[in-house]
C-alpha positions in Angstrom: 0.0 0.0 0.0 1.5 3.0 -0.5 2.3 5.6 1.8 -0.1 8.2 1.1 -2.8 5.6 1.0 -1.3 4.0 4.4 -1.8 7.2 6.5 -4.7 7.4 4.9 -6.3 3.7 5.9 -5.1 4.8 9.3 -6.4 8.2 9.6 -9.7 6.7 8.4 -9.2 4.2 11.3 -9.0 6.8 14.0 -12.2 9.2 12.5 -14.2 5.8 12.6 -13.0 5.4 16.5 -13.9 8.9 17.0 -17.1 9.6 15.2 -18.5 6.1 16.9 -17.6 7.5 20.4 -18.9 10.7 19.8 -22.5 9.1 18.2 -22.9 7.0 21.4 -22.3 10.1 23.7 -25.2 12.3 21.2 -27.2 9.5 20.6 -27.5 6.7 23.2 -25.9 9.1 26.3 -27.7 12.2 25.3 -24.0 13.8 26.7 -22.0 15.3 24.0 -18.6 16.5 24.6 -18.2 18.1 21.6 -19.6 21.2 19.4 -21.8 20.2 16.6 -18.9 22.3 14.3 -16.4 20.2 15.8 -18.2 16.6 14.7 -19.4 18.2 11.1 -15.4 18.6 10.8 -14.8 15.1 11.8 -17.8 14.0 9.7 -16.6 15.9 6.2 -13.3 14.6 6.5 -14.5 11.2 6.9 -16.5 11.4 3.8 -13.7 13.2 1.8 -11.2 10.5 2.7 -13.9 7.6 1.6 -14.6 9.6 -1.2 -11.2 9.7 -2.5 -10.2 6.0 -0.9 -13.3 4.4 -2.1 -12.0 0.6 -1.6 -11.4 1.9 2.3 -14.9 2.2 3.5 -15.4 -0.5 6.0 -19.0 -1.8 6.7 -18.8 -0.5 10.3 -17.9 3.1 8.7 -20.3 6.0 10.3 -20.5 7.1 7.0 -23.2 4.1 6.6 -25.0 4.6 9.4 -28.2 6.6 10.5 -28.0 7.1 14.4 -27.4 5.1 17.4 -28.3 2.6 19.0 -31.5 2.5 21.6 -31.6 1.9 25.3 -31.9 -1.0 27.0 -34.4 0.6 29.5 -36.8 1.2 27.1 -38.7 -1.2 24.7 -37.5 -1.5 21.3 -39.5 -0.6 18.3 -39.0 -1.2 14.6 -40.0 1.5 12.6 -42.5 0.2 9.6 -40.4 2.8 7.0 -36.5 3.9 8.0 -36.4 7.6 10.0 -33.2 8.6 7.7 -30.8 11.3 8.8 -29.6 14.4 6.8 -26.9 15.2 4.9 -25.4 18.4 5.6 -24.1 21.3 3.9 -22.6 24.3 5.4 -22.5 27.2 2.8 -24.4 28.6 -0.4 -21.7 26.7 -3.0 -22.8 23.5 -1.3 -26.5 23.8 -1.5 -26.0 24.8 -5.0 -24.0 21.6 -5.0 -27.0 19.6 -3.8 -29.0 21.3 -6.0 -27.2 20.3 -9.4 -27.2 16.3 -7.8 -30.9 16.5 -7.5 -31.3 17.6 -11.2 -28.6 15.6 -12.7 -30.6 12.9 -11.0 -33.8 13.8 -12.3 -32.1 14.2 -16.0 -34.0 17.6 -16.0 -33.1 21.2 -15.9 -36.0 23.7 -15.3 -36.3 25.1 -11.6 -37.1 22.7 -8.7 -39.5 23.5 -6.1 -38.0 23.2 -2.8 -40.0 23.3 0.5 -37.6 25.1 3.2 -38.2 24.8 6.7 -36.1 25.5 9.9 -34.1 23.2 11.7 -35.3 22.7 14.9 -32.2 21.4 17.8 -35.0 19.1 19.4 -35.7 15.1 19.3 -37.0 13.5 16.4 -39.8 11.2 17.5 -42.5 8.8 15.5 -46.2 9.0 16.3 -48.7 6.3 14.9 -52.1 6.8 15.0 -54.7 3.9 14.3 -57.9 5.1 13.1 -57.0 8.5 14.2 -56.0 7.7 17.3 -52.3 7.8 19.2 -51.1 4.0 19.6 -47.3 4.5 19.4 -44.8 6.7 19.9 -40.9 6.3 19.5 -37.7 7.6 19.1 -35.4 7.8 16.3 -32.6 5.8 17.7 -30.5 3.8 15.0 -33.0 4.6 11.9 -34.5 0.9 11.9 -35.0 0.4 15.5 -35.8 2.8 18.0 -37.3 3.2 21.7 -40.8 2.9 22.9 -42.1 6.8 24.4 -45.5 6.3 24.4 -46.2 7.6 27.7 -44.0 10.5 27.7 -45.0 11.6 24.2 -48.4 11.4 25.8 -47.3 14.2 28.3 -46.4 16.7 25.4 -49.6 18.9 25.0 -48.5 20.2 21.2 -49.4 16.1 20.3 -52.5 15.4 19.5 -53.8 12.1 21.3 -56.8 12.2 18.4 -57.1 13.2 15.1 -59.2 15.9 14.2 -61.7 14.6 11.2 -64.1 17.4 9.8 -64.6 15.4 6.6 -60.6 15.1 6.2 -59.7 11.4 5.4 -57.8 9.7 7.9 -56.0 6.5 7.1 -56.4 3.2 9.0 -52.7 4.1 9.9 -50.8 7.4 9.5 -46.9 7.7 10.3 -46.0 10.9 11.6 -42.7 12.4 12.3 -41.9 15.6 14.1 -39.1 17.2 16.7 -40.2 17.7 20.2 -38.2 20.6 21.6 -38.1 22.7 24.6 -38.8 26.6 24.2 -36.1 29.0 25.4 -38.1 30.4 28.2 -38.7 26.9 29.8 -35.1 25.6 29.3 -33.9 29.0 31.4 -36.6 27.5 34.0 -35.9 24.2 34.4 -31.9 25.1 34.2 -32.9 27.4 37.6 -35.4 24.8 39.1 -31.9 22.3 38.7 -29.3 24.9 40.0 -31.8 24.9 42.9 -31.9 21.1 43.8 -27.9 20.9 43.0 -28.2 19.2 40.2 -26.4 19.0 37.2 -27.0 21.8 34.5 -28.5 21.3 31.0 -26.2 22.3 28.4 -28.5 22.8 25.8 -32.5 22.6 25.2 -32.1 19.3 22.9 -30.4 17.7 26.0 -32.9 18.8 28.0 -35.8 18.2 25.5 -33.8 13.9 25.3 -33.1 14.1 29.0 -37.0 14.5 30.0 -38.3 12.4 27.2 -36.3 9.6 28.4 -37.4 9.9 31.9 -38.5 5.9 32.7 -41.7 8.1 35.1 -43.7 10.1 32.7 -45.1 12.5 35.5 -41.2 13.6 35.2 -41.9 14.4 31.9 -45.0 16.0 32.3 -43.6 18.6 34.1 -41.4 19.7 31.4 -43.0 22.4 29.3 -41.8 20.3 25.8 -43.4 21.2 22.7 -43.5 19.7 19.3 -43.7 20.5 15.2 -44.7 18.3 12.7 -42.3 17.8 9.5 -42.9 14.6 7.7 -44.9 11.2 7.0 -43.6 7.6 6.8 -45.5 7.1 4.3 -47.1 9.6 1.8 -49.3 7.5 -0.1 -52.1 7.4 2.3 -52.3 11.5 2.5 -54.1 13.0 0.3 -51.2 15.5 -0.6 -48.9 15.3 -3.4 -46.2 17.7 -2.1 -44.6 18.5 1.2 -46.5 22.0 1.3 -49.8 20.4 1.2 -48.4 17.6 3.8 -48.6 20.8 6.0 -52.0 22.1 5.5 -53.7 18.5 5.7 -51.8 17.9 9.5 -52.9 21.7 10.4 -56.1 20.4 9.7 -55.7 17.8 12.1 -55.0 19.7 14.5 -50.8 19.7 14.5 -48.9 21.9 15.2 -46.9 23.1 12.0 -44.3 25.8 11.9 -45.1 29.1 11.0 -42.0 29.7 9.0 -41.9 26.9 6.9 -42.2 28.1 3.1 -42.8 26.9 -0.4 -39.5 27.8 -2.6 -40.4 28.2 -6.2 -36.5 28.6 -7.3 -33.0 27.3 -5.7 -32.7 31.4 -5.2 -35.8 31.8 -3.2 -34.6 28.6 -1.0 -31.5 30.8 -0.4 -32.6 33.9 0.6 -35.3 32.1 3.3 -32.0 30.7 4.3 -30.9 34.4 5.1 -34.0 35.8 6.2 -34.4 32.7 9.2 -30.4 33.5 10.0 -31.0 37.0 10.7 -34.3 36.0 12.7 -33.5 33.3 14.4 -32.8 34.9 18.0 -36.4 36.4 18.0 -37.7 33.2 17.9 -38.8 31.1 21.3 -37.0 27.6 20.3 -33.2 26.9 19.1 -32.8 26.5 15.3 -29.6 25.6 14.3 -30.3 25.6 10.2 -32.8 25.1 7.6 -34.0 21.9 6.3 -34.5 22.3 2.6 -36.7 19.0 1.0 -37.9 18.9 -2.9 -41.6 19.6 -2.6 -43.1 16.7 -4.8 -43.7 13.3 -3.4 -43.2 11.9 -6.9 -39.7 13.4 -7.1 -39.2 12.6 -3.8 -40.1 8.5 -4.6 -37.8 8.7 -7.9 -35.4 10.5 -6.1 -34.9 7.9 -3.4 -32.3 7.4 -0.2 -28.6 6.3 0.3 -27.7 3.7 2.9 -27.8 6.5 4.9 -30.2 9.7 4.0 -32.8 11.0 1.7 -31.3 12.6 -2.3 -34.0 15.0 -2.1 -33.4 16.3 1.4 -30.8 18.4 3.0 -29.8 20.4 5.8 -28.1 23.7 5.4 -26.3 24.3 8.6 -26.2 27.9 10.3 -22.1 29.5 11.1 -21.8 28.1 14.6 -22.1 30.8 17.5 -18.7 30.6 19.0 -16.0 34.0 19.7 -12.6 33.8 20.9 -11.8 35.2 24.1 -9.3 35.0 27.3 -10.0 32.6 30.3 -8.5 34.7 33.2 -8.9 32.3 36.2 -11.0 30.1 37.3 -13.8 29.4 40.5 -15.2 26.9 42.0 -18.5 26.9 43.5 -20.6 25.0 45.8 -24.0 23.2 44.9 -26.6 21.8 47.6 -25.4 18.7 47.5 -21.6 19.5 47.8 -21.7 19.0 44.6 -18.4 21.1 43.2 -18.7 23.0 39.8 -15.3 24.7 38.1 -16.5 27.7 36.2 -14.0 29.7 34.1 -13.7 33.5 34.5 -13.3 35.6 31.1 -12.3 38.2 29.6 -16.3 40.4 28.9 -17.2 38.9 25.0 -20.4 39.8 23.4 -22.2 36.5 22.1 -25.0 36.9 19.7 -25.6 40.1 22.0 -25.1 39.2 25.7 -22.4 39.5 27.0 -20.4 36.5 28.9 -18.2 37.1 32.0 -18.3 33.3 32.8 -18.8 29.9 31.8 -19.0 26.2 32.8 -16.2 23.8 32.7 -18.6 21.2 34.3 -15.9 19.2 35.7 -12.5 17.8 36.2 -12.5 15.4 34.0 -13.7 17.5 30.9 -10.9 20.4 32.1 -8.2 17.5 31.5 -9.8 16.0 28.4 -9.7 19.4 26.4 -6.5 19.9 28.3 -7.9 23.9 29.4 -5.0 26.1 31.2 -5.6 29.7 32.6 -4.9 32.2 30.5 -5.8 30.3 27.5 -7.6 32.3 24.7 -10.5 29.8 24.4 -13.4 29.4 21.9 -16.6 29.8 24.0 -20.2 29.5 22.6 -23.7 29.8 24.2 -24.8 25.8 24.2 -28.0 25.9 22.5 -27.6 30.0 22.6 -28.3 29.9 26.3 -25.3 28.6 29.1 -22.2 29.8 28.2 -19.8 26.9 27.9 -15.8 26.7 27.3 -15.9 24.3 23.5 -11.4 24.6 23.7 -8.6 26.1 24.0 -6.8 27.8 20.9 -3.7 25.4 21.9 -1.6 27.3 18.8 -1.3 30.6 20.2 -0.2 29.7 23.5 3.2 31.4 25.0 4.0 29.0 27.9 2.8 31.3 30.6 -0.4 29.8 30.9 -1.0 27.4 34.4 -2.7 24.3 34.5 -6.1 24.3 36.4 -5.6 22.6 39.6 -8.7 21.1 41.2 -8.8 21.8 45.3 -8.3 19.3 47.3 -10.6 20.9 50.0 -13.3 22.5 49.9 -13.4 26.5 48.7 -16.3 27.4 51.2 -15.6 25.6 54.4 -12.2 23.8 54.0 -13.3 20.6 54.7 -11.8 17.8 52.3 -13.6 17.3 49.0 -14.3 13.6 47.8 -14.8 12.1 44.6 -16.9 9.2 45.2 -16.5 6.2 42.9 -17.9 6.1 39.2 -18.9 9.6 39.3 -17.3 12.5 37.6 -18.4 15.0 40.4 -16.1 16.1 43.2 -18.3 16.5 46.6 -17.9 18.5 49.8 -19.0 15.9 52.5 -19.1 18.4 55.2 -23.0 18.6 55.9 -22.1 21.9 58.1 -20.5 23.8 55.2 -22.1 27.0 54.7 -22.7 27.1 51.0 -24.4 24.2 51.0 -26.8 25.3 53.8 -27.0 28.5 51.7 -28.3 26.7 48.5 -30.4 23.9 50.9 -32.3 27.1 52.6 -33.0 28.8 48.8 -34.4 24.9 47.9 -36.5 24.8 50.6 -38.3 28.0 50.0 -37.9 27.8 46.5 -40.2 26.2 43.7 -38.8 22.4 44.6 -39.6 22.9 48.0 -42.8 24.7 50.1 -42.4 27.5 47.0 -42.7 30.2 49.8 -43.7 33.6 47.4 -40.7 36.3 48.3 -38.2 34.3 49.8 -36.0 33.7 46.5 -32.7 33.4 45.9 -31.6 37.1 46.8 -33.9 37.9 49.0 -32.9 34.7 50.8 -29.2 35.6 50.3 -29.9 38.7 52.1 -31.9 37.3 55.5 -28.8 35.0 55.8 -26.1 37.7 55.4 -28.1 40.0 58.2 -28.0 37.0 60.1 -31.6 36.3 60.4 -31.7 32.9 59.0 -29.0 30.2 59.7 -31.5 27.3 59.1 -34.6 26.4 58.0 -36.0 26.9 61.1 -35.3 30.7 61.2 -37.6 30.9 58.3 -40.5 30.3 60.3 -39.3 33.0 62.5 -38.9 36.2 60.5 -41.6 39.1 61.6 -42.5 42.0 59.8 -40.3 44.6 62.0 -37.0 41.9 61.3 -37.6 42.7 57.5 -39.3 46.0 57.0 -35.8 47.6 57.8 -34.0 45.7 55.6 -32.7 47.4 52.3 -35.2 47.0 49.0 -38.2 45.8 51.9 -41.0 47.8 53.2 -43.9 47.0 55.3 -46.0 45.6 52.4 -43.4 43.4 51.2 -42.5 42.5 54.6 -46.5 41.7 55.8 -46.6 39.5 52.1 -43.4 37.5 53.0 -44.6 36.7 57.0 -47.7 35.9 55.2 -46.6 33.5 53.2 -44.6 32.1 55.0 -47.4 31.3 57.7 -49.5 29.9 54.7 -46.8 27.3 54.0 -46.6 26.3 57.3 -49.2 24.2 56.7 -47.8 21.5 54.1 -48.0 17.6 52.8 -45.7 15.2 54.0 -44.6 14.5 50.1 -43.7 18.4 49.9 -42.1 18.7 53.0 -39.7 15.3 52.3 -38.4 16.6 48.8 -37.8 20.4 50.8 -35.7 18.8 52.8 -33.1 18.4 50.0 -32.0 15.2 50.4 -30.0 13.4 47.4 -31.4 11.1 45.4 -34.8 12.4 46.5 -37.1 14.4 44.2 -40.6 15.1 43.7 -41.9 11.2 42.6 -39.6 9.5 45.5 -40.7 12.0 48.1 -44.1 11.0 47.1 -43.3 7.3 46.9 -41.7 7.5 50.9 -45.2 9.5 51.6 -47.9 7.1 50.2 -45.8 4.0 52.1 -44.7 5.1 55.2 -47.6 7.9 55.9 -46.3 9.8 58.3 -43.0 11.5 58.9 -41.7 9.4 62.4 -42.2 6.5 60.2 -39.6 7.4 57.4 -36.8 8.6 59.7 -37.0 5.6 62.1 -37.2 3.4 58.5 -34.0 0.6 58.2 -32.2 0.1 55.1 -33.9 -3.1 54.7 -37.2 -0.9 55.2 -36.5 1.7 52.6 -35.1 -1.0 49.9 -39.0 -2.4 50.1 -40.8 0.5 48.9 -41.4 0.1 45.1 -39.2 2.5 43.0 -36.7 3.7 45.9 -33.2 2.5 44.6 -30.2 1.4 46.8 -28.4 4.9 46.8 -31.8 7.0 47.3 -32.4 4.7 50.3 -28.8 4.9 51.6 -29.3 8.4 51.4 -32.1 8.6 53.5 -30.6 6.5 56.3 -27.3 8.7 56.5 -29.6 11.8 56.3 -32.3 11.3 59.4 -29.3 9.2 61.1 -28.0 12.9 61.7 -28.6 14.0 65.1 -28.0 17.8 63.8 -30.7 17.1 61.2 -33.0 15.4 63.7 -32.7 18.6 65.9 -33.5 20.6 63.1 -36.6 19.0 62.6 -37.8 19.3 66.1 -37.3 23.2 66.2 -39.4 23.2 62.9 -42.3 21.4 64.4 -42.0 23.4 67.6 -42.1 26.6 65.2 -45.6 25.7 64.3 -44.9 23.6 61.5 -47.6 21.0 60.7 -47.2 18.2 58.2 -50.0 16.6 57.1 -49.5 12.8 57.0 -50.7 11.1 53.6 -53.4 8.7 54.4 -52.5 5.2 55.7 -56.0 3.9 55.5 -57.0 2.1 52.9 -53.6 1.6 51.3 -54.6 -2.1 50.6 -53.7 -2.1 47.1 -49.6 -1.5 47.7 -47.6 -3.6 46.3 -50.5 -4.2 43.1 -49.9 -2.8 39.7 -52.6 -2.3 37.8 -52.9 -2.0 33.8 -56.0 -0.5 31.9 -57.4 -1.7 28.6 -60.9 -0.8 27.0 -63.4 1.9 28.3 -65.1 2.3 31.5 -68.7 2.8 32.0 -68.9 3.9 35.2 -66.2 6.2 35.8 -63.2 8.3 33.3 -59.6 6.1 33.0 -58.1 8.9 34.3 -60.3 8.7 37.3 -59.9 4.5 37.8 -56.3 5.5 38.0 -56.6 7.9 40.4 -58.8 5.4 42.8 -56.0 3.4 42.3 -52.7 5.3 43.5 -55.0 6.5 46.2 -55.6 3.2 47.8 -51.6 2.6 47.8 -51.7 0.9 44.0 -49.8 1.7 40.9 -51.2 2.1 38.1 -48.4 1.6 34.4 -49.3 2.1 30.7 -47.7 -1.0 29.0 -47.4 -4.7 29.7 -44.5 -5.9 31.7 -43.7 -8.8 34.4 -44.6 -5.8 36.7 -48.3 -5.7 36.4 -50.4 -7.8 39.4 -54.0 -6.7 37.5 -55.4 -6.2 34.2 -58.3 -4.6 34.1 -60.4 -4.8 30.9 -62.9 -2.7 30.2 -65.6 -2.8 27.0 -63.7 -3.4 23.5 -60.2 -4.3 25.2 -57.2 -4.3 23.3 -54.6 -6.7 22.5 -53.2 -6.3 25.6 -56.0 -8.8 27.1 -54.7 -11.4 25.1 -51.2 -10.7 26.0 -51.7 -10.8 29.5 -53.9 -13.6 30.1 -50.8 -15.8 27.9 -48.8 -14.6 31.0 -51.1 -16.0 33.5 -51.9 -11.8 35.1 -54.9 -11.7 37.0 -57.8 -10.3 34.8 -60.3 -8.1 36.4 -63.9 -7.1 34.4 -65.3 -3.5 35.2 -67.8 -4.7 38.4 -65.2 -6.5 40.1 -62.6 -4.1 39.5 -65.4 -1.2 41.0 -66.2 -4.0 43.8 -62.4 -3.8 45.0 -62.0 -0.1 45.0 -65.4 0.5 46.6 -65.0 -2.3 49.3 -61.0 -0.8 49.7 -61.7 2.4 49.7 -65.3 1.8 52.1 
């Protein structure tokens, strides 16, 4: 082989090793570690090298591939037509490129109506509707295969669960693709609601959008304010459209959502200039777009047109310049989370990006400082991840003079000096020291914040400023404050002061679900706190709970319960507790009676005469049950209703009890009383 063709075989080698890495971190992790730019560069020089070396391409090449490859938590589903990626191009020459392919193809030269719309940085998910009704939902994943979401897409209000008709034809099945995303405005308030609890930041809305749609507990999910567009079909021949612009009207008709800025393109010049118009736009608009997706707008060019192994010839996607500036990284911090959590964030010289301007950034943590090998006083490429949290992408390694210092990670910790630990298998460094004072900052900001008794006027400054006039030092103090301790205090007055005591006095009164997850304790959110209140009912119950105890409760995992052991084990904690009740705080303990159903998981199928599904379920959690939304070697009962589905079948094959409507109203009327 000769040499030029050797370093080529082995450069090829390498890009394969790297692309494949970085595809399981996007696409199976949802955890990139690098910029889009950066894996575009990877990408094109991949194909360029296969292009020019095509005996080289190996059948494992990513240049043959559509995605990655699913879960294992979630159920695997085979999509009836392939959910192709896009090629990409990044400048005008290559879409005129792609545009010359498509006619060459063709054997025609007259204009080619394209259909442009933009390219939302969301999930691309499946929905299948039988009859006009959602059945299935799913996720990309590899192209051919990806993960069952039914129960989370359920959650996303933009979806439709039925078909609007109004003399429209539906099909008996109708494929429909589409990108659920998270506006702007929500990803800023989950990002806060996380920096709250101490947990780890979203880099981007698409991460955050993947992160809550492959939550395993779709009330998790259903808490995320995700939306979704419509784009595309799996298969056009049962619409009664011939081209991608009338796609669009018949699914507004049914009641989708379709994207207001999606546009009909008479000529490749009109296609170009929407191209312009969207990139001078695009920060007015309330979701992330990262580029345009140009497709040829007839379905019959489309079908003669046809696919590669691995994306559509009559598609493209014409990438946006990435959002990144070059600026100097002047020192670095480290700060403190709730849960000791321990965050390097890198301190720069002021840059304006896309008109804010950015004083610092995240470095998330020590192991990505020493991967991109970061040094203070490195002039570093930084970029707004998804336009919103400014993150460090690398240093500019060639104009470095030697005087820059390597970033040291302390060894102790920056707010109380107590030694940091890094526990095993986890990338985050942790202050132990449950006394530190930035943690009991951030724990007193949860507990009146939205994750905890959401206590109106006692956010994160205000809450900053009661501890620095020493009025609160624990959570306790909060339930001391009066109106003369605050009125004098700079930016209160008497009315702000009488709404604060207020309010404060109204959340005095709270569940025992609420008050657990205030509490702060790691590993334990919003659906554990409620799963710990629904089985132990009261609050003397949970802290006296054993290991042994916790580890019985459906859904608590070993390090949620190990957390909870360590955390009520505490005699400073168990003291704190006992000056809150003495302050007047009363927790109302969930009701114990009637929990006979615990340990039962029930599964609906058919409809109910008597009563709504929504309501059955609801009798159900409510006498200690569960209640899940697919077969599984979980589910205790099946209750069928009139015209049950195949899931009857299913479970009676896997000997599950089977319970008709009377017997299944007999149970909850006799358990309930």
């Amino acid at each position: 082989m000769p040499g030029d063709e050797q370093r080529a075989a082995e450069r090829l080698a390498e890009l394969r090793r790297e692309i494949s890495y970085h595809d399981h971190r996007y696409y199976v992790l949802d955890d990139p570690v690098i910029s889009d730019a950066e894996y575009d560069r990877l990408f094109r020089e991949l194909l360029e090298l296969e292009q020019r070396y095509p005996h080289l391409v190996t059948p494992d090449s990513p240049s043959l591939r559509v995605g990655g490859e699913p879960l294992s938590a979630f159920a695997e589903v085979a999509h009836p037509f392939p959910m192709y990626g896009l090629d990409n191009v990044f400048d005008e020459e290559e879409f005129r490129t792609f545009d010359r392919k498509v006619k060459r193809y063709l054997q025609r030269n007259e204009e080619i109506a394209y259909f442009v719309e933009p390219k939302l940085d969301g999930l691309a998910v499946e929905l299948i509707y039988e009859r006009g009704l959602f059945t299935l939902g799913s996720t990309r994943g590899n192209g051919m295969v990806g993960e069952d979401i039914t129960p989370q897409l359920r959650t996303v209000q933009a979806i439709p669960l039925r078909l609007r008709e109004e003399g429209r034809p539906l099909p008996e099945q109708l494929i429909v693709r589409g990108e659920v995303y998270l506006p702007h405005k929500g990803f800023a308030e989950l990002n806060r609601q996380r920096l709250e609890e101490g947990e780890p930041l979203f880099a981007n809305p698409r991460n955050a959008a993947a992160g809550s749609l492959r939550q395993l507990d779709p009330q998790i999910t259903a808490r995320r304010p995700l939306s979704f567009f419509v784009y595309g079909v799996g298969d056009a021949s049962v619409v009664p459209a011939k081209r991608q612009s009338e796609l669009m009207d018949y699914f507004a008709g049914l009641g989708f959502r379709v994207n207001p800025f999606t546009r009909r393109c008479e000529t490749l010049e009109e296609a170009a200039d929407w191209y312009r118009h969207l990139l001078e736009m695009r920060h007015q608009l309330e979701y992330e777009i990262d580029g345009i997706v140009v497709k040829v707008d007839s379905f019959d060019l489309q079908h003669r047109l046809g696919t590669t192994t691995r994306a559509p010839r009559w598609a493209v996607a014409w990438k946006f310049p990435a959002t990144q500036v070059t600026t100097r990284m002047t020192g670095v911090e480290f700060q403190v989370g709730r849960t000791g959590a321990v965050t390097p964030v890198a301190i720069l010289e002021p840059v304006n990006v896309n008109g804010v301007t950015v004083r610092r950034a995240t470095l998330h943590n020590q192991d990505e400082i020493e991967r991109k090998d970061l040094r203070i006083g490195d002039q570093v490429l930084v970029q707004r991840a998804g336009d919103v949290i400014p993150e460090v992408v690398k240093p500019i390694v060639e104009v470095r003079t030697g005087g820059e210092k390597e970033i040291h990670f302390p060894e102790d910790c920056p707010e109380c000096g107590h030694r940091l630990v890094r526990p095993e298998n986890e990338a985050v460094t942790r202050c132990v020291n449950p006394h530190c004072p930035a943690q009991r900052l951030r724990s007193l900001i949860y507990f009146a914040g939205r994750g905890g008794l959401d206590i109106e006027g006692l956010g994160w400054k205000n809450m900053e400023q009661l501890v620095g006039a020493g009025l609160v030092a624990d959570i306790p103090d909060i339930f001391k404050l009066r109106v003369e301790d605050l009125e004098g205090l700079e930016g209160w007055g008497r009315k702000s002061a009488d709404n604060a005591v207020r309010a404060i006095r109204s959340s005095a009164r709270t569940s025992l679900a609420k008050f657990i997850q205030a509490l702060g304790i790691r590993y334990i959110g919003e659906v554990n706190a409620g799963l710990l209140a629904r089985h132990f009912g009261s609050l003397e119950k949970i802290m006296a709970a054993t290991l042994p105890e916790l580890l019985e409760v459906e859904g608590i995992g070993a390090q949620a319960a190990a957390s909870l052991v360590e955390y009520f084990s505490d005699p400073a904690v168990r003291s704190m507790i006992a000056r809150l009740l003495d302050c007047g705080l009363e927790i109302v303990p969930e009701r114990t009676e009637g929990q006979q159903l615990a340990g039962r998981v029930f599964l609906f199928t058919g409809s109910l005469s008597a009563m709504s599904r929504n309501e059955a379920k609801q009798r159900v959690k409510a006498l200690g049950g569960q209640v899940v939304s697919s077969l599984s070697r979980r589910v205790t009962d099946l209750v069928a209703g009139e015209k049950p589905g195949s899931k009857l079948a299913e479970a009676e094959k896997q000997g599950i009890r089977i319970l008709g409507e009377e017997e299944f109203n007999r149970i909850i009327g006799q358990q309930g009383g």
